[in-house]
N, C-alpha and C positions, 0 to 999 in steps of 0.2 A: 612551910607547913601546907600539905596539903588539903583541898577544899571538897570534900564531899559531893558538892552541889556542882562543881567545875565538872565539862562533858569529857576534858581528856585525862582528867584523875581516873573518872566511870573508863574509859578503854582499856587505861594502862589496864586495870584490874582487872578488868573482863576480858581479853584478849583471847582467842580462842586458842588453845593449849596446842593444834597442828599447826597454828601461825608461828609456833616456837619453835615445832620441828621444822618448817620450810627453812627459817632462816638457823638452824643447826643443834638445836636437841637433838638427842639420836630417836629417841624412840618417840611420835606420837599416839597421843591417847587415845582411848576409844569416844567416838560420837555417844551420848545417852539423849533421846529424845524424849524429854518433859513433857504429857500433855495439863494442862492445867485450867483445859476446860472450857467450855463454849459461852460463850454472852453476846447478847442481842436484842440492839431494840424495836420495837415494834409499832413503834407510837409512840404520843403524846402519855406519859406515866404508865409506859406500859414496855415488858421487856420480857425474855426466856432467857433462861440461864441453867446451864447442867454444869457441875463444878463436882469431880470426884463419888459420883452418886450422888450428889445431891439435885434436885429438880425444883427449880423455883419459877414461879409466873408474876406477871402482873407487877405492881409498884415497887414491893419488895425486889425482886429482880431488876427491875429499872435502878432502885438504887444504889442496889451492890455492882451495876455496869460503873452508873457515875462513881461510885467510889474504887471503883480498879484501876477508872483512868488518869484520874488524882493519884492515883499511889503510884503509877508506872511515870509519871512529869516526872523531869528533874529539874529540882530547883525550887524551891520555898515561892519566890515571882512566878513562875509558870503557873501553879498550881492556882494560885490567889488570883490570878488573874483569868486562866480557863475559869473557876469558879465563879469568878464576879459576871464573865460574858454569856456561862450557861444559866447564873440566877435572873438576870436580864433580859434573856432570850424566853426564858420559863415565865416570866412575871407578866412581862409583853405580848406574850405569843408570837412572839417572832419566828421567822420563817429560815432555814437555816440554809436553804437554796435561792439564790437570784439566780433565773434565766431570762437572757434576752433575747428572746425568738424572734426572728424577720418573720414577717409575708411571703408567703411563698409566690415566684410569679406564676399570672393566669396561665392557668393549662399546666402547668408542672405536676399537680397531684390532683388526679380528677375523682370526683364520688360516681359511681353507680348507681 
C-alpha cells in the first residue's frame, strides 16, 4: 500500500508527462505554466503577497506565507517540526542567520 507522505510515491505520480515520452510514449504533452502567485516576507510579522488578484500586506500576509510553506512539506513530521522551530524561533526572537565574519588583515580594506 502506498504511503502518501513517502517522497517516491509523490514522483512516481508527479512525474513529468515528456519524461514518459523520452523513455517511449509516442506523443509528449504540452508544458502549462501555473502561476500561483508571489509571497514574501519582509520582517519580523510583516510580509506581501499578490495571489490571483488578490493583494495582501502586513501580518495577514506573513501568515498566509507561513501557511503555504506547511502546506507544500511533505510529511505529517516535517511540517510539526518546521512549525515547532519557527514558534521557537518567533517566541525567542531568534535570529535565523549565524555569520562568522573574520577581521579583515590591516590594510586590506581601507576607509577614506
Amino acid at each position: 500500500m502506498a504511503r502518501y507522505d513517502d517522497p517516491q510515491f509523490i514522483i512516481d505520480q508527479n512525474l513529468d508527462p515528456n519524461v514518459w515520452h523520452v523513455v517511449g510514449e509516442p506523443t509528449p504533452k504540452p508544458f502549462h505554466y501555473r502561476d500561483k502567485g508571489n509571497l514574501a516576507t519582509i520582517g519580523r510579522s510583516k510580509a506581501v503577497a499578490d495571489l490571483k488578484g488578490l493583494h495582501v500586506t502586513g501580518f495577514v500576509a506573513w501568515a498566509l506565507w507561513l501557511l503555504v510553506h506547511i502546506v507544500y512539506l511533505v510529511g505529517f513530521q516535517n511540517r510539526l517540526l518546521v512549525v515547532l522551530r519557527w514558534t521557537i524561533s518567533f517566541v525567542t526572537r531568534g535570529r535565523g542567520a549565524r555569520l562568522i565574519v573574520e577581521r579583515a588583515a590591516p590594510g586590506v580594506f581601507s576607509r577614506r
